[in-house]
N, C-alpha and C positions, 0 to 999 in steps of 0.2 A: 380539416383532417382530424386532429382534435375532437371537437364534435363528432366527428363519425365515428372514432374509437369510443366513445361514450356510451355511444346510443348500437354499438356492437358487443355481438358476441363473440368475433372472430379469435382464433386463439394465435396467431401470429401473420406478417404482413401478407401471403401469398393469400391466405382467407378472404383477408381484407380487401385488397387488390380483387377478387373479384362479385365484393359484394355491390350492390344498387346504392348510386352517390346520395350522399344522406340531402342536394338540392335539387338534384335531378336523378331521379329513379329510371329514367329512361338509358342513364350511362351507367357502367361499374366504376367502381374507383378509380380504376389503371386507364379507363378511356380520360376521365376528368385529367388524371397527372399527365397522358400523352398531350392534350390536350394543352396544359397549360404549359409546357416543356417548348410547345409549339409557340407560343406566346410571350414567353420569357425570353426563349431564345439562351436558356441554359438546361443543360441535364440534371435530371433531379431523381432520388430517391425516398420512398418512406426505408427508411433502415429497419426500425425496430422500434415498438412500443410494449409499456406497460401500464397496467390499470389497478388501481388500489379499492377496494369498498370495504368499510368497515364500520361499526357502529359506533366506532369510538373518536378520535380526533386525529384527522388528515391534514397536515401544514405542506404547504409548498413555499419553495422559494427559489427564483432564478436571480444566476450571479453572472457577473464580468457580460453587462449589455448580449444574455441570453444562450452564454456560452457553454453555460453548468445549469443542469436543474435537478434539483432536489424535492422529492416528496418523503414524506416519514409520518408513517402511523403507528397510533398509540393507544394501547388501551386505558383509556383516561373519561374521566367528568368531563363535559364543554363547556368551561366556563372562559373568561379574556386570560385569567391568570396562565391557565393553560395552557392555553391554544398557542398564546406569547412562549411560553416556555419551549413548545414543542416547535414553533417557529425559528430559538434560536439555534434549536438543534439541529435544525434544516440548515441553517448557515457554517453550524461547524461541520457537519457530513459535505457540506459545498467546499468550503475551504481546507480541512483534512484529511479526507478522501478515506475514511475506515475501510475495511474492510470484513469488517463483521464487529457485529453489536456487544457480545461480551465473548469474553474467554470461555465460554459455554459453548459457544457456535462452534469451535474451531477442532476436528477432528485429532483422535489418536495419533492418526496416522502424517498429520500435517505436522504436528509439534512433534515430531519427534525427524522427520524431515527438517525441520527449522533446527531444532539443536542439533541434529549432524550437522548443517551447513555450518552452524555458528562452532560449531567444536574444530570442523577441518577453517576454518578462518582463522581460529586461534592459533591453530598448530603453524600454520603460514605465516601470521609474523610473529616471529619470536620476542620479538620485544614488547608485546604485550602480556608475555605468558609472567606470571608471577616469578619473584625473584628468586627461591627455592628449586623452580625448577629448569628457571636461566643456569644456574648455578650447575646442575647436573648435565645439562644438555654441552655447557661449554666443558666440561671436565670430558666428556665424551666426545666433542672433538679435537681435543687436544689430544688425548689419547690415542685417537683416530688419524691426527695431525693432518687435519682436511684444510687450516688456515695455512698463507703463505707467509713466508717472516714476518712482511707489514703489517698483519694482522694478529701474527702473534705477540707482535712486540707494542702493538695500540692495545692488545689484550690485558696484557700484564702491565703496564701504563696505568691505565685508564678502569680496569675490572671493576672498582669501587663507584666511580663516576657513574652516577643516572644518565648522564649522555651518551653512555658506551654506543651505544646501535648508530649514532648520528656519526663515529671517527671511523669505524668499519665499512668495508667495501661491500657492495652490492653481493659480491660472490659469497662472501665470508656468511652474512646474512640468509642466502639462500641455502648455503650449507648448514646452516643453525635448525633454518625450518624442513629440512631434509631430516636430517638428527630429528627433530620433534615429531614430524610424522610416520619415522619407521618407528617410535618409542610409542604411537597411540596409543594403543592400549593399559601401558603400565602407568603413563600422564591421565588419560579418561579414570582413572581409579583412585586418582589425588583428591582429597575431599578439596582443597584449597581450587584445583583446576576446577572442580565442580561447581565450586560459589560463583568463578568466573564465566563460567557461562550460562547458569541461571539465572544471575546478575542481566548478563545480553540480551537474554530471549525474555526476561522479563520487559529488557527495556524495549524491543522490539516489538512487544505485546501493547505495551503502551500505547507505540505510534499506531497500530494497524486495529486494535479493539474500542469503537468509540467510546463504551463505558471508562474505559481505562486513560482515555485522553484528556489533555489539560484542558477546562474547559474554555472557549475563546473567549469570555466574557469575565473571567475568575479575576477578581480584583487584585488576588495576591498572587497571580500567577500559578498556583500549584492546584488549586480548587478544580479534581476530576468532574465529567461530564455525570457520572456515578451519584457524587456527594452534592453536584448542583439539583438534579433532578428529584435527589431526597428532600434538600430542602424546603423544593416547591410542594413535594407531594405531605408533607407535616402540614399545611394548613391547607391543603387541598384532595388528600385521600390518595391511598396508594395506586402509583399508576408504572404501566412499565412501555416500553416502545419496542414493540411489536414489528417494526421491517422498514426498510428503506428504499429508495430506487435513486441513485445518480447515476445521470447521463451527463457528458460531456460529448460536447461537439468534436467528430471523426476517433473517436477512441475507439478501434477496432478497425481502423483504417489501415495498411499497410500503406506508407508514403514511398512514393519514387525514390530513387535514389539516382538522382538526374547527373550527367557526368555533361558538363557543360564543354569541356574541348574535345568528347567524341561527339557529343552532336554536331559541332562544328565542323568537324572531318566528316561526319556524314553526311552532311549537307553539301561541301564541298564536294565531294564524290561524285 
């Protein structure tokens, strides 16, 4: 099948499915799969492929006995130093799953979707909101007197403790981030609450923009996939990496959700 996608120009599987089998032209594809289905004696699909060509350097690499496959092309020289380089990049996109190649790919309208999320996440738990404006949100429920004695009396106890959130009740807590979220607005305009979640979506950028990610091979642990592939390109000429493709085996699959004591009642039935 492989092969066939090679030596096609289909633009996705139902094309494919009824092109002439690239060993026997007398069947289409989908007779060949009936065919072997019949043979096997399991059900099978082609789900979804894609095809790279490029004139620059194309690495592949499959992981976990065929589970993951990776291709990544590159606008680059083909030399071993490379091709190696661009190979292990294949293994970090296996292993860290990007999501897009630099902070360049990622629309307006995404990052700014990402920092809502991350702002209404802050507002929820209150104990990670910076101390200045702990400080006001607990003055505005006191005031409010949303805590029940035990809470106001671990309050005043305890206010100075870094532990405080750990001696308060579940309730007392949700009352905090309650306060915080009818306050949004006037908290969103704290430069400090800003550092804090530029801080997040930077770190969240990190894990999701390959360029951004630690490289898997970084001796010192901190060495971005960014500053490794500059390395390479200093005695090798500037090159950049142009696109990816991972697949994973059944990603896109919706999984059963099998309730083992009603089949059993159904069966009994």
């Amino acid at each position: 099948v492989a092969k066939q996608i090679v030596a096609s120009d289909a633009k996705d599987v139902e094309e494919l499915l009824g092109e002439a089998w690239i060993l026997d032209p007398a069947k289409t594809v989908k007779d060949e799969l009936v065919s072997q289905i019949a043979v096997i004696g399991e059900n099978m699909n082609i789900r979804r492929f894609e095809k790279l060509e490029s004139e620059g350097v194309i690495s592949s690499y499959i992981h976990a006995g065929g589970k993951i496959g990776v291709l990544v092309e590159a606008d680059a020289p083909e030399n071993d130093t490379v091709t190696a380089a661009i190979k292990t990049i294949a293994m970090q996109i296996a292993a860290m799953n990007p999501q897009y190649i630099s902070r360049n790919d990622i629309s307006a309208d995404e990052l700014a979707k990402m920092r809502e999320i991350t702002i209404d996440s802050a507002l929820n738990e209150p104990d990670s909101l910076p101390k200045p404006i702990q400080k006001d949100i607990f003055a505005e429920a006191l005031s409010q007197n949303v805590f029940n004695d035990e809470d106001k009396a671990i309050y005043e106890e305890k206010q100075n403790d870094k532990y405080l959130f750990n001696f308060l009740s579940k309730e007392a807590a949700a009352q905090l981030a309650e306060l915080a979220l009818a306050d949004e607005a006037n908290i969103v305009a704290d430069k400090i609450f800003n550092g804090l979640v530029e801080g997040r979506v930077s770190k969240q950028l990190k894990e999701i923009c390959l360029m951004d990610q630690v490289y898997v091979k970084a001796e010192d642990g901190k060495q971005s996939v960014a500053k490794y592939l500059a390395e390479v390109a200093k005695a090798n000429g500037a090159f950049t990496v142009k696109g990816y493709v991972r697949f994973e085996t059944g990603e896109g699959l919706e999984k059963k959700n099998e309730d083992f004591a009603a089949e059993v009642a159904a069966q009994l039935k």
